[in-house]
C-alpha positions in Angstrom: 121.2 57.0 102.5 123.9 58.7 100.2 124.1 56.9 97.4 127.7 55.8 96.2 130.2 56.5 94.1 129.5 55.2 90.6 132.9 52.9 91.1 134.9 52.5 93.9 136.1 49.0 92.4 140.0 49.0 92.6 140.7 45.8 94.1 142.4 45.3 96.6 144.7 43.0 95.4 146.5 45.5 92.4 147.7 47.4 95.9 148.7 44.7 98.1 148.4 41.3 96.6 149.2 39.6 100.1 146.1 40.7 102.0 143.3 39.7 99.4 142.0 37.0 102.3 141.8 40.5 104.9 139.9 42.5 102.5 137.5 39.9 101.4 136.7 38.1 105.1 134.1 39.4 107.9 135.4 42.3 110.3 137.3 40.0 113.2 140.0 42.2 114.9 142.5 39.9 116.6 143.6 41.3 119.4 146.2 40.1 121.5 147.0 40.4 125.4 148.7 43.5 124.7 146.2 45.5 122.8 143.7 44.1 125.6 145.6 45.5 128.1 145.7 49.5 126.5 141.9 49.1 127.0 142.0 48.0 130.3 144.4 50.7 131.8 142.0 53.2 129.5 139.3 52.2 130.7 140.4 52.3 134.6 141.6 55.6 133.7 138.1 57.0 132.8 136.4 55.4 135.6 139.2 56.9 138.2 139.0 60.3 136.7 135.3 59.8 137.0 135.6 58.7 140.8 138.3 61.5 141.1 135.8 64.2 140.2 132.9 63.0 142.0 134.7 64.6 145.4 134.3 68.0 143.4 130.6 67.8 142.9 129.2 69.9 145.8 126.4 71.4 143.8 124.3 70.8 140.5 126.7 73.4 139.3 129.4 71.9 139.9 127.5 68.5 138.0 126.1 70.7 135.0 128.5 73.0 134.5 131.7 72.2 136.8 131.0 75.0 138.7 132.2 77.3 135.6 136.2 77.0 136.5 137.2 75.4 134.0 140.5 77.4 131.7 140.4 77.4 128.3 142.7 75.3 127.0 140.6 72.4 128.7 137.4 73.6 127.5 138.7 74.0 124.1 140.2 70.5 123.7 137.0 69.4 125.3 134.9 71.1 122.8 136.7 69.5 119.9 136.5 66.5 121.7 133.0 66.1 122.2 132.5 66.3 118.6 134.8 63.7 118.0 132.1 60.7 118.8 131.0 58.5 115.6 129.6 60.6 113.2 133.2 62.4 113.5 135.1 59.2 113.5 133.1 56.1 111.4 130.8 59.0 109.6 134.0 61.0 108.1 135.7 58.2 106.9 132.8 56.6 105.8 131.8 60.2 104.1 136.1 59.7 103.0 135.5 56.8 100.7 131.9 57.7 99.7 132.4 61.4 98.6 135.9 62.2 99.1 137.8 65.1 99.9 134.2 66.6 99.3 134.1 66.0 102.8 136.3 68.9 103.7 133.3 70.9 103.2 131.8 69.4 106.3 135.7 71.0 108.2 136.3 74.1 106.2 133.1 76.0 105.8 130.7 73.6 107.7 132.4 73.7 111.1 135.4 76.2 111.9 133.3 79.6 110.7 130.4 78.3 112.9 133.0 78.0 115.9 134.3 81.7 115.2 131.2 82.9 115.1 130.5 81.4 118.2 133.5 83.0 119.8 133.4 86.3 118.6 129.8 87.3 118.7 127.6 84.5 120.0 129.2 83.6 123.4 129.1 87.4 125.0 125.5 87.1 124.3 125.3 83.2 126.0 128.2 84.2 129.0 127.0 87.4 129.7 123.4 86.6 130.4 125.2 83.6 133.1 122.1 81.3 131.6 123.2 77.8 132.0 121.8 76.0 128.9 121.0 77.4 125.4 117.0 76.7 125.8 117.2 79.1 128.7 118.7 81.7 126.5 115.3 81.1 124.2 113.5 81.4 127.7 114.9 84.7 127.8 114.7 86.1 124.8 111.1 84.5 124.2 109.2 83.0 127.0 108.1 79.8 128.0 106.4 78.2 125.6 109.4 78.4 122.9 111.6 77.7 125.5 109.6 73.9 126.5 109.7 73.5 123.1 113.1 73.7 122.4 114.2 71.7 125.5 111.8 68.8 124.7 113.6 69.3 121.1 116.7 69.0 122.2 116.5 66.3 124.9 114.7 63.9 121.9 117.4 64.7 119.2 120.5 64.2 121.6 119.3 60.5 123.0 119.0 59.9 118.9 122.9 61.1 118.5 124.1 59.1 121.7 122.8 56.5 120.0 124.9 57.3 116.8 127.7 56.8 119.0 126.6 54.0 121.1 126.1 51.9 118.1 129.8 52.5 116.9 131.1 51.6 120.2 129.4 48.3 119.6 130.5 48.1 116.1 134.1 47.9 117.3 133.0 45.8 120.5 131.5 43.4 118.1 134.3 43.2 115.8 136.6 43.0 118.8 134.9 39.8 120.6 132.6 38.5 118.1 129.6 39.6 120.6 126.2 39.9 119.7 125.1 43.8 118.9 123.1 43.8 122.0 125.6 42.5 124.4 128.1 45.0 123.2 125.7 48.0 123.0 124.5 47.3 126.7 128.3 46.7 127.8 129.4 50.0 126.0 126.3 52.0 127.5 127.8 50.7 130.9 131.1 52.3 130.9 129.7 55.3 129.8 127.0 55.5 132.5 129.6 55.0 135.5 131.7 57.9 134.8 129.2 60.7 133.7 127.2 59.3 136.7 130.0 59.7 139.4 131.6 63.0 138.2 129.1 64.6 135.4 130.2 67.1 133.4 134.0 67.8 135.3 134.2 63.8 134.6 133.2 64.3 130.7 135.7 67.1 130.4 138.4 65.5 131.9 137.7 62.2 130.7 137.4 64.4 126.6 140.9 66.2 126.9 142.3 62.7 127.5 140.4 61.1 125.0 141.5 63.5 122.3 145.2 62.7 122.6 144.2 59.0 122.7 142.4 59.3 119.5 144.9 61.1 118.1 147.0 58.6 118.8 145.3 55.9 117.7 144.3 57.1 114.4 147.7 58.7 112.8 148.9 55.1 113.0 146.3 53.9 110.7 146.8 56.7 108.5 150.5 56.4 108.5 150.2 52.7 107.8 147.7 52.9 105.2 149.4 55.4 103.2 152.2 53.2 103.0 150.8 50.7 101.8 149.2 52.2 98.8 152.6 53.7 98.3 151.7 57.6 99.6 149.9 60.0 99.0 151.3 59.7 94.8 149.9 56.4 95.0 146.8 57.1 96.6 146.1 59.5 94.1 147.3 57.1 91.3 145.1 54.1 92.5 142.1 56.5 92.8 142.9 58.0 89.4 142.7 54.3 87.5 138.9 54.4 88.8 136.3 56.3 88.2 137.2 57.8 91.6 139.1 60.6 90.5 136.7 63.0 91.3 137.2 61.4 94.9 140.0 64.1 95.1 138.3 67.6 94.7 136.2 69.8 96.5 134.1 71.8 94.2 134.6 70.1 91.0 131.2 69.3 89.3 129.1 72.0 91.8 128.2 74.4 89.3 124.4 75.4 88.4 123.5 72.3 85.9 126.8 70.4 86.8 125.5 68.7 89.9 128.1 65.7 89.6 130.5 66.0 92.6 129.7 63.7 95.0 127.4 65.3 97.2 124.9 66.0 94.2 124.2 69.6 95.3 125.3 72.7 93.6 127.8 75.2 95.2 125.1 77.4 96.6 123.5 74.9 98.3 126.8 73.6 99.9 127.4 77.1 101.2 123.9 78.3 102.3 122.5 74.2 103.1 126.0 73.0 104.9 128.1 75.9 105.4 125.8 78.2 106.8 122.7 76.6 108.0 123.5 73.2 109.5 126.8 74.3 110.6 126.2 77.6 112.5 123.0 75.9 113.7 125.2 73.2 114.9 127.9 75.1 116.7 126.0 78.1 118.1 122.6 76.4 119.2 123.7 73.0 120.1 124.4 72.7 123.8 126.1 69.3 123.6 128.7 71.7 122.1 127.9 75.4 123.8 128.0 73.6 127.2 131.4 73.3 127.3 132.2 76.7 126.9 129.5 77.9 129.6 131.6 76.0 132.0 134.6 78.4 131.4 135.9 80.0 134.2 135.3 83.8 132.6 134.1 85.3 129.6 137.8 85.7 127.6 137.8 82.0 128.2 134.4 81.2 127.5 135.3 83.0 123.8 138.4 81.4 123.4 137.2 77.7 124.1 135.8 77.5 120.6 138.7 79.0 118.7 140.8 77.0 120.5 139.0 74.1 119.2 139.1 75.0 115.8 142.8 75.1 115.3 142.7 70.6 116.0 139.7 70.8 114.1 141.4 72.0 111.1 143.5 68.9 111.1 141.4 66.6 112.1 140.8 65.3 108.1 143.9 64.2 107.9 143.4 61.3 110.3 140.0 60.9 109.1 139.2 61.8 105.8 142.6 60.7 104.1 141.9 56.9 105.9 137.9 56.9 104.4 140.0 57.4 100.8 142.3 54.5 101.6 139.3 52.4 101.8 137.9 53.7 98.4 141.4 52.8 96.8 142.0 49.4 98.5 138.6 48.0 99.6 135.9 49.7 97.3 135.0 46.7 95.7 133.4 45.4 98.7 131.6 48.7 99.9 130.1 48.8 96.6 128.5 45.6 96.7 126.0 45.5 99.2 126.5 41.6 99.6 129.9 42.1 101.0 128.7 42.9 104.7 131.2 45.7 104.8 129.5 48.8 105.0 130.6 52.6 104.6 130.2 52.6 108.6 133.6 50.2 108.8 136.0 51.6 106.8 138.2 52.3 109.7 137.5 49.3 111.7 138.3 47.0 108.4 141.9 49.2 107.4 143.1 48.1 111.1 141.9 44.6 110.7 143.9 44.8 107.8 147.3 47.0 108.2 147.6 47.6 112.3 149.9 44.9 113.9 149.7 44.0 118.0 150.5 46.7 120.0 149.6 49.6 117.6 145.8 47.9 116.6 145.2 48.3 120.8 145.8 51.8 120.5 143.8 52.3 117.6 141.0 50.0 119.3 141.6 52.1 122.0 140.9 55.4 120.4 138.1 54.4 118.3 136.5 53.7 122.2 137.8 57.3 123.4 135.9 58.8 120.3 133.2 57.0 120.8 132.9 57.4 124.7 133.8 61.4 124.3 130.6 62.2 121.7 128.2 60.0 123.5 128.8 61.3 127.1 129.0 64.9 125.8 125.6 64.0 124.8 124.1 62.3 128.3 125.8 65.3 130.1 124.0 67.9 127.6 120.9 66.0 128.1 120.9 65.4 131.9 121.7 68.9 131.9 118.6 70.3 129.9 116.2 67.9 131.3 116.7 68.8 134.7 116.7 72.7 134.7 114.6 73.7 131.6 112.2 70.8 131.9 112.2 69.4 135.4 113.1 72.4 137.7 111.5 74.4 135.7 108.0 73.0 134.8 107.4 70.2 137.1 109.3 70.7 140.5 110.4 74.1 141.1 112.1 75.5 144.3 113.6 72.5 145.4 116.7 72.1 147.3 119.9 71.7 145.1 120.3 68.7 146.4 117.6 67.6 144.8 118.4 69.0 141.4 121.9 67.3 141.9 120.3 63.8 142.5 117.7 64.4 139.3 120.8 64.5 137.6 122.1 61.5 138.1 119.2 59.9 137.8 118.4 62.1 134.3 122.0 60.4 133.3 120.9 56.5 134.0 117.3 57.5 132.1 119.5 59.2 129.1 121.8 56.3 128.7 119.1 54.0 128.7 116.9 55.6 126.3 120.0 55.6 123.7 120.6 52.2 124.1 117.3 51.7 122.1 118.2 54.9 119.6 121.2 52.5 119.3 119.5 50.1 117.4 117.8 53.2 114.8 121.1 53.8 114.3 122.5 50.5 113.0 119.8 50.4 110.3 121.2 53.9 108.4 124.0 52.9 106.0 125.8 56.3 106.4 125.8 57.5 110.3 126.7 61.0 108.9 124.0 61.4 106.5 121.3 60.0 109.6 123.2 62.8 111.8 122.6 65.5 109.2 118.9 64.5 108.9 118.5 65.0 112.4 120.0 68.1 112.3 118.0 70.0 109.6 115.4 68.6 111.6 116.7 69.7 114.9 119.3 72.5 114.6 118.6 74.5 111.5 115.0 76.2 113.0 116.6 76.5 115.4 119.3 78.6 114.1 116.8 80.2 112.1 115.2 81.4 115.6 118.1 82.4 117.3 120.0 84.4 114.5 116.5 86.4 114.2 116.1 87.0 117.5 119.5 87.9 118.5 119.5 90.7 115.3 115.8 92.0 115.4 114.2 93.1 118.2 110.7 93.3 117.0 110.9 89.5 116.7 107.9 87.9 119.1 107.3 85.2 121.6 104.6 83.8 119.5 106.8 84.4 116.2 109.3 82.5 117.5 107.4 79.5 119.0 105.7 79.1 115.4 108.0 79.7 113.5 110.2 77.0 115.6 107.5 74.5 115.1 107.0 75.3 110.7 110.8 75.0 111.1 110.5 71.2 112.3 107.4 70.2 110.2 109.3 71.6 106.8 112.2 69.2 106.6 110.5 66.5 108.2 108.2 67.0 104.8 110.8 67.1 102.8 112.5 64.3 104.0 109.3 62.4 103.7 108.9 63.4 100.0 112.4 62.0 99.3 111.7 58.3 100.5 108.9 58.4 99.1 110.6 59.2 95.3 113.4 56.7 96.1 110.9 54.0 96.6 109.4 55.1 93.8 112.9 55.1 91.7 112.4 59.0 90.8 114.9 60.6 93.5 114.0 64.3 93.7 117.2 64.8 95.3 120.8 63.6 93.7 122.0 62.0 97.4 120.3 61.8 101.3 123.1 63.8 101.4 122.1 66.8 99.1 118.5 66.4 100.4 119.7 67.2 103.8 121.2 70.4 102.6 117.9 71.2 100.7 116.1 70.1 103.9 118.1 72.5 106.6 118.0 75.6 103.6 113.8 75.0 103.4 113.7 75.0 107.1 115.8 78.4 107.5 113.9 80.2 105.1 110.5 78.5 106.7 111.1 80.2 109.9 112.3 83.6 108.4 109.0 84.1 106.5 107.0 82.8 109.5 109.0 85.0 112.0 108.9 87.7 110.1 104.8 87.7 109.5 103.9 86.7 112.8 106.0 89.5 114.4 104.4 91.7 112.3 100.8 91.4 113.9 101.6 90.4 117.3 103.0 92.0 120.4 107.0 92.1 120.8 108.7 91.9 124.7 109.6 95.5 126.3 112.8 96.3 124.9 113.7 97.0 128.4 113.5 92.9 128.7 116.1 92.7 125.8 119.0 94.2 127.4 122.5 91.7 126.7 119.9 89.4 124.6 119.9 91.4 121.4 122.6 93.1 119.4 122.4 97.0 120.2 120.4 96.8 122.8 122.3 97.3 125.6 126.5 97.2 126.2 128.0 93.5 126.9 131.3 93.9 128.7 133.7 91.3 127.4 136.4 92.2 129.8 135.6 92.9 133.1 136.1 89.8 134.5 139.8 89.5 132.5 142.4 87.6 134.6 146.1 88.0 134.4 147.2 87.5 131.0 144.2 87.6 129.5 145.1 90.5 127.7 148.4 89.4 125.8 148.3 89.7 122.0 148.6 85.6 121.4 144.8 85.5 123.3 143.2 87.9 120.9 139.6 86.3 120.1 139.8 88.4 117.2 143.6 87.2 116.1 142.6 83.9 116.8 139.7 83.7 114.7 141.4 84.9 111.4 144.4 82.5 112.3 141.6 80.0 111.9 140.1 81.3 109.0 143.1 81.3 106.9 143.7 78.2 107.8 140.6 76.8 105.9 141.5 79.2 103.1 144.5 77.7 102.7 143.7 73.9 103.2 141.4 74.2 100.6 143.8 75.3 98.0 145.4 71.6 97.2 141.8 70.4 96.1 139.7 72.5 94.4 
């Protein structure tokens, strides 16, 4: 994984002399009755929201898809929301101490363009068509066989995430109780399995707008806290400055063509066209942990806005995360840089809260690590049970079923999903960095993908057979690469700088892969009827993104367009303090 910074080694002792036995002692939160009892009323809170919304499911829409009814402001917290599992929470601040405020990258150009994108000129294509899972848009636009091959795709790399975020639900379980990984892995994958179970999607909705004011909640203490204690955001910078970790603090310093030393070890282009462009629109516009939330708005102008909505927290979200990951580099780096410490990148958040949170506020940070980690994971079961049982199940193995029997598929899809993550729980615990493993997956997963979609949604003399092929070159490519780069680190000659950088290289050789296969393969086979293309590529045919406006949809402040550049200036100028 990402290799670290060459010194992260203030002590923690020049910050706060008093807690050198905290810093320096195994991750054991000591909870007391209070801070149990926030987790208990949360936790009866999911499971009643969950029992709550089970009386709505009539239908497998209504399980999938809550029976697309859902306003925006719900599905745009619940977008953000479902992002915010463990690679959000444990990865970002773990990417915080290891590369810095490099990790804005992954915010500024690596997620809220993607979600405009999405909003403005993706989601009239998804809405419109009324499809009810991104692989069925591929069906589509390309047939069947793409379209199995995407959904078996998809259903493998989401029961990898869910493991992501089952793992760091056990991480703080663990730390919690002092339970065994397994206990607290299976005990985690519980709680998780009731709720989606009882009220799918509506319940994981629900259950994410609450969650994201709970983690909210519990994480602006911590950062609150730990800037206090290193005396600001002055003596944050000071601390960091005394180390080699000043370069902790900028964004594109060191990314120039032969200058490769920021922390990331990539050049600029290769952080725009690898991160910003590749992985992240390939994230946000083709992954249907993500996308499925919007499909379940109740009309197209809030179908469009549930992204944009979404980016607005998202653009704030590094100050909770990111600026904590640095307090660790400042105050504990001495222990993540010594790999006999048994403090990992993984638990820098969970070690500041052993160390700074007192009772009362360490249960609502406990309790909104759980919310995080319960929001990603269940937007990943619902995702899956979703997929599973229409574009594999309904449509390959038993069609023309009654719903009811879709509807009970799904439920027993969820119980099948959750269990298969448990054991991708345990993959997950052996990568050092959870964000890095998550990026791997995703130039595996997401950037052919992308490559496929963004072709065939712009060309219509893209095939059936160019895209299944190209799809498939698209996997193999970065799975090579990936392969080529373990196999110089064991030999000690790293063809990459970081996993990180390799990642970027990875998803950027997979995009251009599936262009130049696309492109040739189109060329000597047979394209659809562009009378079959009609609302599935750009110019053929007229979307109409108003006709099923509501009242109010038309006011200035709803503007897709208005929101969008609101957003966009907003990374603009959350950039400027650390270039």
């Amino acid at each position: 994984m990402a290799s670290a910074p060459a010194a992260l080694a203030l002590s923690h002792t020049a910050l706060n002399p008093g807690a050198v036995h905290t810093a320096t002692q195994g991750i054991r939160l000591d909870l007391s009755w209070v801070d149990y009892l926030m987790l208990i009323i949360y936790f009866a809170v999911v499971i009643g929201i969950g029992l709550i919304a089970r009386k709505r499911v009539k239908s497998s829409v209504d399980f999938f898809l809550s029976g697309r009814s859902m306003p925006a402001w719900i599905t745009g917290l619940a977008f953000v929301s479902a992002n915010l599992g463990a690679t959000e929470i444990l990865g970002m601040a773990a990417n915080g101490a290891q590369i810095g405020m490099s990790t804005l990258h992954y915010y500024l150009i690596g997620a809220v363009p993607a979600m405009v994108f999405l909003g403005l000129v993706m989601m009239p294509f998804y809405y419109a068509s009324k499809v009810r899972s991104v692989p069925e848009f591929m069906l589509r636009r390309f047939g069947k066989a793409p379209h199995l091959v995407n959904s078996l795709a998809f259903a493998v790399s989401n029961v990898l995430i869910a493991g992501i975020n089952l793992f760091a639900m056990a991480l703080v379980i663990e730390a919690m109780l002092g339970w065994s990984q397994w206990v607290a892995i299976l005990v985690s994958a519980a709680f998780v399995l009731v709720y989606i179970t009882l009220g799918g999607l509506s319940s994981a909705i629900y259950n994410e707008v609450m969650q994201f004011f709970v983690i909210i909640a519990g994480l602006v203490p911590l950062t609150i806290v730990g800037l206090n204690r290193v005396h600001g955001w002055n003596g944050l910078v000071d601390a960091l400055n005394k180390t080699e970790s000043a370069k902790l603090l900028h964004t594109w310093v060191g990314t120039g063509f032969g200058d490769e030393s920021n922390p990331i070890g990539a050049n600029w282009l290769a952080i725009v066209l690898g991160l910003g462009f590749v992985l992240s629109f390939g994230y946000w516009t083709t992954n249907f942990t993500e996308v499925q939330r919007a499909f379940s708005a109740k009309n197209m102008s809030a179908a469009r806005r549930t992204p944009l909505i979404g980016a607005f927290p998202k653009l704030l979200i590094p100050f909770i995360v990111v600026i904590p990951g640095l307090i660790g580099a400042a105050t504990i780096g001495n222990l993540l840089a010594d790999p006999d410490s048994g403090v990992t990148y993984n638990e820098v958040i969970p070690k500041l809260m052993q160390m700074y949170l007192p009772t009362g506020v360490l249960g609502i940070a406990v309790t909104g690590l759980m919310a995080s980690f319960m929001a990603g994971m269940a937007a990943n079961v619902s995702s899956f049970n979703t997929v599973f049982t229409w574009d594999i199940w309904q449509r390959y193995i038993k069609k023309d079923m009654p719903d009811e029997h879709y509807l009970k598929v799904g439920r027993w899809v969820t119980v099948i999903g959750v269990i298969i993550g448990v054991g991708t729980a345990f993959i997950a615990a052996g990568a050092q960095n959870i964000m890095t493993y998550m990026q791997t997956l995703f130039s595996f997963f997401n950037a052919p993908l992308f490559g496929v979609f963004i072709l065939g949604l712009l060309w219509k003399r893209m095939t059936p057979k160019a895209a299944l092929w190209s799809y498939i070159a698209g996997i193999i490519a970065p799975t090579i690469v990936f392969i080529a780069y373990q196999v110089s680190v064991a030999n000690k000659a790293p063809i990459f700088a970081t996993a990180t950088s390799e990642t970027l290289y990875g998803a950027i050789i997979s995009f251009a892969t599936v262009l130049v296969f696309a492109v040739v393969i189109s060329l000597v086979t047979k394209p659809k009827p562009v009378s079959e293309l009609t609302g599935l590529v750009y110019g053929v045919g007229k979307i109409d993104v108003t006709k099923d406006h509501v009242a109010g949809d038309t006011k200035w402040y709803r503007s897709p367009a208005l929101l969008g550049t609101v957003a966009l200036a907003g990374c603009v100028a959350l950039y400027l303090p650390f270039l």
